[in-house]
C-alpha positions as CSV (number, residue, x, y, z in Angstrom):
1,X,112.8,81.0,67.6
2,X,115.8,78.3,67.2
3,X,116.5,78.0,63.4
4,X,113.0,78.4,62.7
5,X,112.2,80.7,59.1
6,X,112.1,84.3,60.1
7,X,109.1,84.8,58.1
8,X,107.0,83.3,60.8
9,X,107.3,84.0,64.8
10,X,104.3,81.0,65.8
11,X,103.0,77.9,64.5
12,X,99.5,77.4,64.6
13,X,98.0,74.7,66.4
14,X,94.2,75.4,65.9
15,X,92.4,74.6,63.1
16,X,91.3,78.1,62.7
17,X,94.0,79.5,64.0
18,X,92.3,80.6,67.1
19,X,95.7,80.0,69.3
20,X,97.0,82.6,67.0
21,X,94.3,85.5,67.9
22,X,94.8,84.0,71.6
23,X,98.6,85.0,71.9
24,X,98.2,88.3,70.4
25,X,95.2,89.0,72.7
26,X,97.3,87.7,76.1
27,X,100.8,88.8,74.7
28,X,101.5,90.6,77.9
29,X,100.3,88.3,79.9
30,X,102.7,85.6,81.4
31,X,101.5,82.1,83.7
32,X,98.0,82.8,83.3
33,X,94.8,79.8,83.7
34,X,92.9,78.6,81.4
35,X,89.7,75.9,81.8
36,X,89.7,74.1,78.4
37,X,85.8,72.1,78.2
38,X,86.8,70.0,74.9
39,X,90.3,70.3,75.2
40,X,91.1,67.7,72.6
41,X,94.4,66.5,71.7
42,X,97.0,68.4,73.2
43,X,99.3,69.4,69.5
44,X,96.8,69.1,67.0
45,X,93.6,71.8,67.0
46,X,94.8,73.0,70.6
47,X,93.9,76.4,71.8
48,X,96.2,76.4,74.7
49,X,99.6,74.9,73.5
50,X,101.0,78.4,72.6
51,X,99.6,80.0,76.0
52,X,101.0,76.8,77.8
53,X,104.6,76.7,75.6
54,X,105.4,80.3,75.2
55,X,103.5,82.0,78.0
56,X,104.1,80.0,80.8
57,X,100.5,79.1,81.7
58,X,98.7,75.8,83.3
59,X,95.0,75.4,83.6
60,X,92.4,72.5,83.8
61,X,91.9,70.1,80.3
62,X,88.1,68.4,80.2
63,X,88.5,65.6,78.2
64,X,86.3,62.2,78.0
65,X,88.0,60.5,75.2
66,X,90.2,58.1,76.9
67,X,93.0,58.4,74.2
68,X,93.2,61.8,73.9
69,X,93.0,62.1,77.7
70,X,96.2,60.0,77.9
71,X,97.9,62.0,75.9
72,X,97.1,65.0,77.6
73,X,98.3,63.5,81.0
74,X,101.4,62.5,79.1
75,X,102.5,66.2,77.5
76,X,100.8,68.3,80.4
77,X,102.3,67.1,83.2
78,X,101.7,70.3,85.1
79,X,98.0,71.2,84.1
80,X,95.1,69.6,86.0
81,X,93.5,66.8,83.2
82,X,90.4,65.3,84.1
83,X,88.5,63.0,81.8
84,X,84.5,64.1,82.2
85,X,82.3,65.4,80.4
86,X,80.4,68.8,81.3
87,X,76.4,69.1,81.6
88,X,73.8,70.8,83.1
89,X,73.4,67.8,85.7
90,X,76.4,65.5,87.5
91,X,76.1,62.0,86.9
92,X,77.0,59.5,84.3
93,X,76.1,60.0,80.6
94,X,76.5,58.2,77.4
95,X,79.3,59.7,75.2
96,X,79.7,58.9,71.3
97,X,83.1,58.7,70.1
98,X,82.8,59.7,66.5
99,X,85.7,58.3,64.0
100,X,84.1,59.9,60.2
101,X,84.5,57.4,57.4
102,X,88.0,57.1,56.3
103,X,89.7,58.8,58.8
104,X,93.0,58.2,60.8
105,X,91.9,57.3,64.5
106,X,93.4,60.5,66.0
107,X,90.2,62.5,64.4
108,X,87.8,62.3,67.2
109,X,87.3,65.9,67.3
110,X,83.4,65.2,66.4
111,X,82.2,63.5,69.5
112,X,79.6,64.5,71.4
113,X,77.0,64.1,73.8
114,X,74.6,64.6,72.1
115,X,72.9,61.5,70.5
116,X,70.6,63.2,67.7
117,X,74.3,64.2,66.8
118,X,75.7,61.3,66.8
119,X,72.9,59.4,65.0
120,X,73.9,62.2,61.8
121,X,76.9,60.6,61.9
122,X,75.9,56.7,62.0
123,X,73.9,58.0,58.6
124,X,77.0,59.1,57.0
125,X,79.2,56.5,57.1
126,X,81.1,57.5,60.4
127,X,82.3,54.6,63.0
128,X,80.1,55.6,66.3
129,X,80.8,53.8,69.8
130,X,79.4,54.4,73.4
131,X,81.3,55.1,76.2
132,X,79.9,55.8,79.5
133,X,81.8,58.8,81.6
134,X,81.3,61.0,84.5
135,X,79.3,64.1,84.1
136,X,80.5,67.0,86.2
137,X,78.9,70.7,86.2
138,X,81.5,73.5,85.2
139,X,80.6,75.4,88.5
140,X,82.0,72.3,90.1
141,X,85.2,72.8,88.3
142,X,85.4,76.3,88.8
143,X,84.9,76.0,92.2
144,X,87.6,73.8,93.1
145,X,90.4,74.9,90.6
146,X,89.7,78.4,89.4
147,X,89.5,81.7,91.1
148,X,87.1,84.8,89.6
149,X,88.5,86.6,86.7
150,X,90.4,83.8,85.5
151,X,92.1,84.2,81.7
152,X,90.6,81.9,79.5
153,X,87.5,79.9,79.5
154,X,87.3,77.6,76.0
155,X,84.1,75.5,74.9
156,X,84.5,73.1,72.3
157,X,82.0,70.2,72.7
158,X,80.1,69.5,69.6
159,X,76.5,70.8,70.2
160,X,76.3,70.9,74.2
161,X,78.0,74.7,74.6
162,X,74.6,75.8,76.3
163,X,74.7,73.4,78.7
164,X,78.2,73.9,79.6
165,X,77.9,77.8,80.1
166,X,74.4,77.3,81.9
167,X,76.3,75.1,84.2
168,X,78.1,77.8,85.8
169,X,77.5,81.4,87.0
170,X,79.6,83.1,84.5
171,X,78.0,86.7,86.7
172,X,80.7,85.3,89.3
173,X,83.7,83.5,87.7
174,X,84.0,86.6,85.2
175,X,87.0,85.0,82.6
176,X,88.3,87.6,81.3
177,X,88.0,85.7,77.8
178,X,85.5,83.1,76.6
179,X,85.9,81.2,73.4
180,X,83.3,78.8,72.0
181,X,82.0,77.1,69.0
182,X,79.2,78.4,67.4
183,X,78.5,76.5,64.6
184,X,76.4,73.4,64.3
185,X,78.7,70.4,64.0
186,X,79.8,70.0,60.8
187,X,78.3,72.5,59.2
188,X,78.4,76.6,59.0
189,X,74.9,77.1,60.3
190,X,74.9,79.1,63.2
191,X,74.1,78.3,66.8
192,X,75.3,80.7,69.3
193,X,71.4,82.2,69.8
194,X,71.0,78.9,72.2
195,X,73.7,80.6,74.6
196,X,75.0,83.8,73.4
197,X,71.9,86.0,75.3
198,X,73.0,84.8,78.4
199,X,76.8,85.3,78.0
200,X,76.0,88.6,77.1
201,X,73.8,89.4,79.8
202,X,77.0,88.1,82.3
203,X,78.5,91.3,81.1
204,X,80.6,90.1,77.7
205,X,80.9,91.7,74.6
206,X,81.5,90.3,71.3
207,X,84.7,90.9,69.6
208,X,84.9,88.5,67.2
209,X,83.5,85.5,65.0
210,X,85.6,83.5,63.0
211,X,83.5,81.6,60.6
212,X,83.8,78.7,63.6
213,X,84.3,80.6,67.1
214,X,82.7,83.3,68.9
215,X,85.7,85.3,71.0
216,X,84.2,87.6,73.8
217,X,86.0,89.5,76.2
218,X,84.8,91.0,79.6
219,X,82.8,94.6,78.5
220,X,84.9,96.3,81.1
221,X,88.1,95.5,79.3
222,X,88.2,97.1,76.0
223,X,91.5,97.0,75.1
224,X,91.0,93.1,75.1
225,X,87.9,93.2,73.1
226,X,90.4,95.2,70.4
227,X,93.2,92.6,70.4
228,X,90.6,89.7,70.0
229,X,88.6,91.4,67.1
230,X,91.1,90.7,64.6
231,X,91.1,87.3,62.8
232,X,94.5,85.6,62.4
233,X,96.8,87.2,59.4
234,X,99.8,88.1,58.0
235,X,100.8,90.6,60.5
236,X,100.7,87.7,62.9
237,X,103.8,86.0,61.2
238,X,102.0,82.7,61.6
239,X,102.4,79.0,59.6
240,X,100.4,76.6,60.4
241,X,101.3,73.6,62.2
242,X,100.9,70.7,59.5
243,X,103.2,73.6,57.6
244,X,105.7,74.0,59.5
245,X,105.8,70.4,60.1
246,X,106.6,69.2,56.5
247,X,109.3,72.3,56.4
248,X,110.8,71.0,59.3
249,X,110.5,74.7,60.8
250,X,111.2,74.8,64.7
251,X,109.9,77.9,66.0
């Protein structure tokens, strides 16, 4: 832990400390794959830095945002990084990089596909701007840089999770571990009944929701379910990042 406070043993990178309830689950588990859809900036709110830092593991980063897509090529060198967006159809598509009122330009975690979405946004003060990108199916994905029963499957892309799920045959793939948002952007109000039926008809089980995320493991691997049903807390030892930033803590 270098001359880190022995308080903590991880920082937290997500912003609900997801990454957290993701190391305890796969704490055995060393160089496994992940397929981020959303994967965002590669320090700030990721799910996957503390699988990718301590654990040894690579895996594929979806990510349409030219700037954050740079700086994924730039830190993970070894994971696959492709900047596209995921739907039900390939193609091209109109994405909406969303900047909120007032905020620094690295906070682009609200941008979408969805234009209803977006047009929320425009109404409440937020800097909106089109970008056309490729629009790829996650079977397509899957197909040509997973294999079945991979680790981690992770859905973050602000009001389109349905369409990414539907977009692959989950019944084959079988991650061990799926992790979505399941609230509508921006707000607390549910929305996992537009996808969780089908998820858990692909043979998943529900271990956890975090006031954000819905965590499911495979229902033929209870002891996962277990180590994901817990939220993030103090037996974790955990800071988070921003935290351990301004105490200069390097853990």
């Amino acid at each position: 832990m270098g001359h880190g406070d022995e308080r903590f043993r991880l920082v937290a990178y997500g912003q609900n400390a997801e990454d957290v309830v993701l190391v305890r689950a796969f704490a055995d588990r060393r160089a496994g794959f992940f397929v981020d859809v959303g994967a965002g900036d590669p320090v700030r709110g990721s799910l996957t830095k503390n699988l990718v830092d301590r654990l040894g593991w690579r895996g594929v980063n979806v990510e349409p945002l030219p700037e954050r897509f740079e700086r994924l090529r730039r830190q993970r060198p070894e994971d696959v990084n492709l900047r596209v967006a995921v739907d039900t159809e390939p193609g091209t598509a109109t994405f909406y990089r969303i900047l909120p009122e007032g905020s620094p330009e690295d906070m682009l975690g609200l941008s979408t596909l969805e234009s209803a979405i977006a047009a929320e946004h425009v109404r409440g003060g937020a800097d909106v701007a089109e970008l056309e990108v490729t629009v790829v199916t996650l079977e397509s994905i899957l197909v040509a840089y997973a294999s079945p029963g991979f680790d981690l499957l992770k859905v973050d892309v602000e009001g389109r999770e349905a369409a990414v799920l539907a977009s692959a045959d989950l019944g084959f793939w079988r991650p061990r571990v799926v992790v979505a948002e399941a609230t509508v952007p921006g707000s607390p109000e549910p929305s996992h009944q537009d996808w969780e039926p089908e998820l858990l008809a692909a043979g998943y089980a529900l271990a956890l929701f975090d006031g954000l995320n819905r965590f499911y493991a495979r229902d033929d691997e209870p002891e996962l379910l277990t180590r994901l049903s817990v939220p993030a807390n103090v037996w974790d030892r955990w800071i988070p990042w921003a935290c351990a930033q301004r105490a200069g803590l390097n853990l």
